[in-house]
VOGU-3710 file (C-alpha; in Angstrom, 3 decimals, decimal comma):
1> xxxxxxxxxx> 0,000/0,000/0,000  1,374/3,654/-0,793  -0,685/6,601/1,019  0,027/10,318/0,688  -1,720/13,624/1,215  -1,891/16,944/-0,292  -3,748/20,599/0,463  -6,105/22,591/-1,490  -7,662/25,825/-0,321  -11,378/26,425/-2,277
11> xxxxxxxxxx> -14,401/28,302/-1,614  -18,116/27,207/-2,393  -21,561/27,229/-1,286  -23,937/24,643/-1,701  -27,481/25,175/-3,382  -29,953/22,692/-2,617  -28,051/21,301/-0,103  -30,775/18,963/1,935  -30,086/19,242/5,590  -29,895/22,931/6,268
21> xxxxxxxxxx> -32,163/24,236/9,423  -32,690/27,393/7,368  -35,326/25,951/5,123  -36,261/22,163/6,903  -39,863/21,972/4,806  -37,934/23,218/1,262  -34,617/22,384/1,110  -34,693/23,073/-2,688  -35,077/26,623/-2,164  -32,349/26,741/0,377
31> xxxxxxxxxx> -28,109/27,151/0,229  -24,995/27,202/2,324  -23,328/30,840/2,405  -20,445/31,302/0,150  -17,208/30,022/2,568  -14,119/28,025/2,314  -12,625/25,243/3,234  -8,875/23,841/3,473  -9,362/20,867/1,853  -6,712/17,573/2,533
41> xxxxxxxxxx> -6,916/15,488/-0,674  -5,560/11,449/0,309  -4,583/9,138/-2,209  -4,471/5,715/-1,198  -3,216/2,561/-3,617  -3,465/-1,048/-3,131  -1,626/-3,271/-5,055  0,978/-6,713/-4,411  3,565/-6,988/-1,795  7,320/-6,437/-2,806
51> xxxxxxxxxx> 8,244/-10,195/-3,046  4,860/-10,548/-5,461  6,152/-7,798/-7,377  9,473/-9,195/-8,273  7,826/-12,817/-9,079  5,488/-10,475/-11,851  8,577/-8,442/-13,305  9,239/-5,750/-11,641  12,838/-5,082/-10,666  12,705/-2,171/-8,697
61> xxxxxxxxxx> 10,974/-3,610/-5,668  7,913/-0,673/-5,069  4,767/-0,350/-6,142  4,626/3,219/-7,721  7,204/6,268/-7,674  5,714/8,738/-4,941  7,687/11,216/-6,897  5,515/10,809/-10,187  2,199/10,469/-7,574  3,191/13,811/-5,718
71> xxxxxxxxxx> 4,082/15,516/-9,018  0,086/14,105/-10,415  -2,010/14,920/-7,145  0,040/18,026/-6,660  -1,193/19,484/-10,081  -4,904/18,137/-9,538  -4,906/19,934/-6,093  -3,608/22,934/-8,116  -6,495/23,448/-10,382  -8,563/23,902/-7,482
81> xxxxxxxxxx> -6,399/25,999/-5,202  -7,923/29,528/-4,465  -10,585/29,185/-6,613  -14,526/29,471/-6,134  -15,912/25,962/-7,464  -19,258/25,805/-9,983  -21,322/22,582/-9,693  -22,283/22,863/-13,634  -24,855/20,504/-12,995  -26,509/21,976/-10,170
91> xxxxxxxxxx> -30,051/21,906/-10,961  -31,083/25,164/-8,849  -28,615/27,519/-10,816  -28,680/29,183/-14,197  -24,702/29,786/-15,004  -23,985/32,542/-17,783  -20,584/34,383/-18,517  -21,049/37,837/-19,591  -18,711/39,818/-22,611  -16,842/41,522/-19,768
101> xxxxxxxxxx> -15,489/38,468/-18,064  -17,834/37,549/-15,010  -19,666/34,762/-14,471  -22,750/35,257/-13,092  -24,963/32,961/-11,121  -28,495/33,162/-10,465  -29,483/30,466/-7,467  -33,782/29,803/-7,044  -33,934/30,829/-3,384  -33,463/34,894/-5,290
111> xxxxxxxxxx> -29,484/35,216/-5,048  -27,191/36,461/-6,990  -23,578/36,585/-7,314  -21,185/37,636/-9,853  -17,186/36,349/-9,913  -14,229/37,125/-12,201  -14,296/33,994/-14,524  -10,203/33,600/-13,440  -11,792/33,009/-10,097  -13,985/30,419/-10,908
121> xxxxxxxxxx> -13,269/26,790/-11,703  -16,283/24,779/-13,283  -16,428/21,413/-12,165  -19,117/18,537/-13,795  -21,167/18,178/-10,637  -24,099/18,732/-9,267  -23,131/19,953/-5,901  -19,447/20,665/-4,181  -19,522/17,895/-1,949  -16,501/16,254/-0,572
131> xxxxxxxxxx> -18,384/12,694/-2,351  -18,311/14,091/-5,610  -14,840/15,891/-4,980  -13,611/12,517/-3,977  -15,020/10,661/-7,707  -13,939/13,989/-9,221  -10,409/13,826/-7,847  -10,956/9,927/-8,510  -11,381/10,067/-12,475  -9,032/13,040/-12,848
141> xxxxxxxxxx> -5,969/10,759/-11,145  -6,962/7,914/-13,673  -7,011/10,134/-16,623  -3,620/11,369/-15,802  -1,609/8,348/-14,503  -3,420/5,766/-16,947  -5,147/2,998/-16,084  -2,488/0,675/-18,018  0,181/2,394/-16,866  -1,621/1,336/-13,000
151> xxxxxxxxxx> -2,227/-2,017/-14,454  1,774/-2,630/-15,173  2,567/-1,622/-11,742  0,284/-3,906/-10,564  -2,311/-1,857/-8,728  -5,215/-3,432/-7,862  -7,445/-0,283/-6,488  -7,084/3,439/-6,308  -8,799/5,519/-3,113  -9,325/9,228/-2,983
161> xxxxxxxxxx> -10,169/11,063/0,337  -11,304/14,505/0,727  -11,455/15,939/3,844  -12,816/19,049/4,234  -12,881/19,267/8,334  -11,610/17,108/10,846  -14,092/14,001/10,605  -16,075/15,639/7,944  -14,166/13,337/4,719  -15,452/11,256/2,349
171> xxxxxxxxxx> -13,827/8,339/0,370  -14,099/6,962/-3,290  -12,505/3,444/-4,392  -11,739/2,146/-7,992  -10,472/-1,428/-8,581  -7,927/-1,835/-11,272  -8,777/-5,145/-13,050  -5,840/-7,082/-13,772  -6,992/-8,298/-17,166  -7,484/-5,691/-19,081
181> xxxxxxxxxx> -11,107/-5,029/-18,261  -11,955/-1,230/-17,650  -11,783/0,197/-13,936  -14,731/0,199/-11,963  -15,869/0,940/-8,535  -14,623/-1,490/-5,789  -17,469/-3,767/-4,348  -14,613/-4,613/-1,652  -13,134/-1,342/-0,361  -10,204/-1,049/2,713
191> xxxxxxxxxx> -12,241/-0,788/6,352  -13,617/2,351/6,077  -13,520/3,376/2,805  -16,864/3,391/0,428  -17,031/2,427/-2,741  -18,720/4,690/-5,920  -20,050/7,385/-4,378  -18,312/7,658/-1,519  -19,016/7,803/2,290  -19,073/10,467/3,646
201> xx> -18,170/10,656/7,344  -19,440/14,259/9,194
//
């Protein structure tokens, strides 16, 4: 197993969010304020001991280069850092850039905000979550390392953890099929991870 962790500094707010005391009887109609959060991102991968390495090939004796992780998470965490994150598929938001640069955002409980777009990263979710950060965060580290590339190192699962408080995190876990069949969320995740979708543990 190789673990490491890396920071990322990001402000949101969450429309629609379900639980707030705000609006109990329409939580449709209700948000989080706009605030921050100093996000730990944890990348966790599973794969064979050393000796079971060596018997499949490999001749340097470790499961992945943390140099070539750090340098990968480190630039993921990067395109989030200081920047206010846009759920584009938030259903309770209309989302429009205007000529002059600002992207404006129009939420159904009557708000409206307006941000530099060099302040604002869209991100294909539907709400900024640390669940959907953690599949975000997920795909994005599969798309950059390869899931081949994985697959010759033998890997045999990937975990993301986003924390966003201490014991407010949430987990998501891949499984890296060994035969050439595509990744897909792990049925049988490490004690206390989830698999897709994450858990989320507040």
């Amino acid at each position: 197993m190789l673990a490491a962790s890396f920071p990322s500094s990001a402000r949101h707010h969450r429309p629609g969010a379900p639980a707030l005391a705000r609006a109990p009887r329409c939580p449709q109609r209700s948000r989080e304020r706009l605030h921050g959060h100093n996000y730990r991102v944890a990348l966790l991968l599973r794969g064979a001991a050393p000796d079971l390495l060596q018997q499949h090939g490999s001749r340097d004796g470790y499961l992945f280069d943390f140099g070539e992780l750090k340098r990968v998470m480190r630039g993921l965490c990067a395109e989030l850092n200081e920047r206010f994150l846009l759920p584009m598929a938030n259903p309770f938001m209309v989302i429009t850039t205007t000529a002059s640069g600002q992207v404006d955002v129009a939420v159904n409980d009557g708000s409206r905000f307006s941000f530099p777009a060099g302040d604002v990263l869209c991100v294909p979710l539907s709400n900024v979550s640390v669940e959907e950060l953690a599949g975000l965060f997920a795909r994005r580290f599969l798309q950059a390392v390869g899931v081949q590339r994985l697959r010759e190192r033998r890997v045999t699962g990937v975990t993301l953890t986003v924390a966003e408080n201490c014991g407010q995190e949430a987990r998501f876990s891949v499984a890296i099929a060994p035969d050439g069949g595509p990744a897909r969320p792990d049925p049988a995740p490490p004690a206390g991870a989830a698999s897709s979708g994450g858990e989320a543990i507040r």
